[in-house]
N, C-alpha and C positions, 0 to 999 in steps of 0.2 A: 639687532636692528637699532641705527642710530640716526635720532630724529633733532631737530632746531626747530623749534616754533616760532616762524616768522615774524608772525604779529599776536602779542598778548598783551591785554589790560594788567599786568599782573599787580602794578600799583592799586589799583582799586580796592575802595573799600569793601568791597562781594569778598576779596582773601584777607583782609585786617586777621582774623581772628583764628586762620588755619595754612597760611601762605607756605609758612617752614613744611607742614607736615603735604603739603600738597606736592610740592617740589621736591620732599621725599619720595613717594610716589612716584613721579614722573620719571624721576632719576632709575629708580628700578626696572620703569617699564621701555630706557633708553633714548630719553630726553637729555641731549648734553648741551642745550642751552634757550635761549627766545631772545627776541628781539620785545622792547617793548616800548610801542609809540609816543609821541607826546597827543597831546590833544589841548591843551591854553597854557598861556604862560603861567599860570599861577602854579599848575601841578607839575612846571619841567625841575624845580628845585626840590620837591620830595622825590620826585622819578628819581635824579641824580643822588641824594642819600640814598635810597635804597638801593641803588646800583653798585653801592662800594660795599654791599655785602656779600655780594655773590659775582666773580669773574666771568663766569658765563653769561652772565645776565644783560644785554646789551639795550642803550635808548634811541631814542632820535626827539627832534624838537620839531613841532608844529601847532598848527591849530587846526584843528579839528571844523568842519566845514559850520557845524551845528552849536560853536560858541563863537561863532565868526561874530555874529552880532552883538554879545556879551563886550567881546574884546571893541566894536566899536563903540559902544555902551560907555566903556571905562577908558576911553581915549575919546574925547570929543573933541569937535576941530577939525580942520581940511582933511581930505582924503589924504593929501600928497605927503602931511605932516603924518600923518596914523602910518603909512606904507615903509615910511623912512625910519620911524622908529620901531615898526615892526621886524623891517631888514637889521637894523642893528640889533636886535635882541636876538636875534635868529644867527647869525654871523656870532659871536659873543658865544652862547650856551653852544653851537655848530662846533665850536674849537675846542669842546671839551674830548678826551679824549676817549669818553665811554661812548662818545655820541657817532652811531656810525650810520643814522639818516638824517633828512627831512622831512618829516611830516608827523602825521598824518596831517593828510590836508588835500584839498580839493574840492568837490562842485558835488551840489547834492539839491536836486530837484524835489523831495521831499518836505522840504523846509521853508518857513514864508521868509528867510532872510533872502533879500534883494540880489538876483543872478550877479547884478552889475558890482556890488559888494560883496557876492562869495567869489568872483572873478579878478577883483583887483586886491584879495587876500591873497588868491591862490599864485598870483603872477610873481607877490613877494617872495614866497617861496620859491616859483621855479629862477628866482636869481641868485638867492640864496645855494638854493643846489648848483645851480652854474659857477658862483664864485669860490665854494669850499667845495668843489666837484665829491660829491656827496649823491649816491642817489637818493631818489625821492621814494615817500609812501604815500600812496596817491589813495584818497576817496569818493568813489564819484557812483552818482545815483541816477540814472536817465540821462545823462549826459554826456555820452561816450563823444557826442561829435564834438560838443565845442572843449573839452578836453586833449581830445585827439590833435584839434586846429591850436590849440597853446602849445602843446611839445614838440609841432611841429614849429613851432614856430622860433621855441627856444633852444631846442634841440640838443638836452641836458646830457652831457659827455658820459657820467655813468649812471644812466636809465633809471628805473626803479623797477616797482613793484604797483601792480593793479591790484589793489585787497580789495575782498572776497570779491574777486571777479562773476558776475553773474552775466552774459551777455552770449554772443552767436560767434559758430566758431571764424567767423571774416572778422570780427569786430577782433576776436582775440590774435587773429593775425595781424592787424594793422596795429597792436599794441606789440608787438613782439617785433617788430620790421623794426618800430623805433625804441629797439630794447630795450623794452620792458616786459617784466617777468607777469605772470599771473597767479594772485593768491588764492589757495585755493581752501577753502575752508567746508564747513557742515552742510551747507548750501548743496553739495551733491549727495547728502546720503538722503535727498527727499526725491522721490521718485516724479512728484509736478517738477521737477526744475528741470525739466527732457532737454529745451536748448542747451542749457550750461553744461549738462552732463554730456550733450551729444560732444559741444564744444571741447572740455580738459579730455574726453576719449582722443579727439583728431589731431590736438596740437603737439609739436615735439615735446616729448617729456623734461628737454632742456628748457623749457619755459613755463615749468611749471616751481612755485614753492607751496608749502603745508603750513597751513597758520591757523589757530585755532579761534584766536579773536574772544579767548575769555575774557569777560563773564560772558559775553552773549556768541548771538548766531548756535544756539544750542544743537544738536545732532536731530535726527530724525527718532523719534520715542523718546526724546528727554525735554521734550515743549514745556517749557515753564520752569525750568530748573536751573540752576547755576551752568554754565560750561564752562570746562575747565583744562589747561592744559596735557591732563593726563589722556583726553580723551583723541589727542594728536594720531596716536598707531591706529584708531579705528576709522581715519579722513583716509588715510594712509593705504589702508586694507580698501576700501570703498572704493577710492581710485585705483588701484589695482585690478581691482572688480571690472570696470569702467571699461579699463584697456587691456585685460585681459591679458595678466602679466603677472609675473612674480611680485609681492609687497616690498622682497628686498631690494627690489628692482626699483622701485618707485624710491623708498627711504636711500637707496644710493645715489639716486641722482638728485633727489629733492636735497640730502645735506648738500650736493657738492653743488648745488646753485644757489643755494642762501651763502652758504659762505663766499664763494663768488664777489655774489653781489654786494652783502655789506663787509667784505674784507676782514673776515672774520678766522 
């Protein structure tokens, strides 16, 4: 069984001190690569060292909804001037050639930073995916509608990826009409997430990717513990579970739409 895990922290300092021997592991257990997101400008330039260590190891650039504020923090001054240097930073680090998204980045209701400022971040990116047609790595938290009303609106030529999709299976079809994939992470091995789970059962398995979303979104009985890439084959087996299907059956079409998607 060969897995790509869509979206992983693997920069993070949770693997500083066991990354190598983790990614041994995972390679054993049929891990032949990950995607792994940006989240601020400050960590796309070690994301990118570490990326020249390993080929398989793929980035993307964004910011992340939750240092949205940070980044306006350390750019002060008109919106218009913040969005413009935003877009150039994003276009710039976009053209590198390890880089095969945008984002992470998106709308997250969770958070006290201002809608109308995690809305004119989010916008910078979907131009950026527009200009370097790049799909996007989208994150969004209660806000399926006024998400859904921006990609309609920009209507991003190679789609993305909804990570860790948790939502109703209509919600997951009007993200797949405007292709885009749905991530699917630990979130279904909990038996309360009934809608999501009813959801990734119903929808074509061609719209689905496996991302593990380490360090966190930990599995069901590993509450409080690190997550970690290796633990991809058991999202893997669960959904299988789900739809009542062969696992090889899932791991064959979950590789062959990451790769897909980011041209890999």
């Amino acid at each position: 069984m060969e897995l790509i895990d869509s979206h992983c922290h693997f920069d993070f300092d949770d693997f500083a001190l066991d990354r190598s021997e983790v990614w041994q592991r995972c390679c054993q257990l049929g891990l032949k690569g990950m995607v792994i997101p940006g989240v601020s400008i400050a960590q796309w330039r070690t994301l990118f060292e570490l990326l020249q260590r390993r080929p398989e190891w793929h980035g993307a650039v964004g910011v992340h909804p939750w240092w949205v504020k940070e980044l306006a923090t350390d750019h002060p001054g008109p919106g218009e001037e913040l969005q413009e240097w935003l877009l150039g930073q994003l276009l710039h680090w976009g053209r590198n050639s390890r880089c095969v998204a945008i984002g992470e980045c998106g709308l997250d209701r969770a958070i006290d930073t201002p809608l109308a400022l995690q809305r004119d971040i989010f916008r910078v990116h979907l131009r950026a995916a527009c200009e370097l047609q790049l799909p996007l790595i989208i994150h969004v938290h209660r806000y399926h509608a006024d998400v859904l009303a921006l990609l309609k609106e920009y209507r991003p030529l190679r789609g993305g990826v909804i990570h860790a999709f948790s939502g109703s299976e209509e919600i997951a079809r009007e993200y797949w009409k405007l292709g885009f994939y749905l991530g699917i992470g630990g979130t279904i091995t909990y038996p309360r997430a009934a809608k999501t789970r009813r959801a990734v059962a119903a929808v074509p398995l061609e719209a689905l990717l496996l991302e593990s979303d380490a360090p966190d979104m930990p599995l069901s009985g590993r509450q409080g513990q690190r997550n970690s890439p290796e633990f991809l084959p058991d999202i893997a087996a669960e959904l299988a579970s789900l739809r009542a299907v062969p696992v090889e059956e899932v791991a064959v079409q979950a590789l062959r739409n990451t790769r897909q998607l980011f041209s890999l």
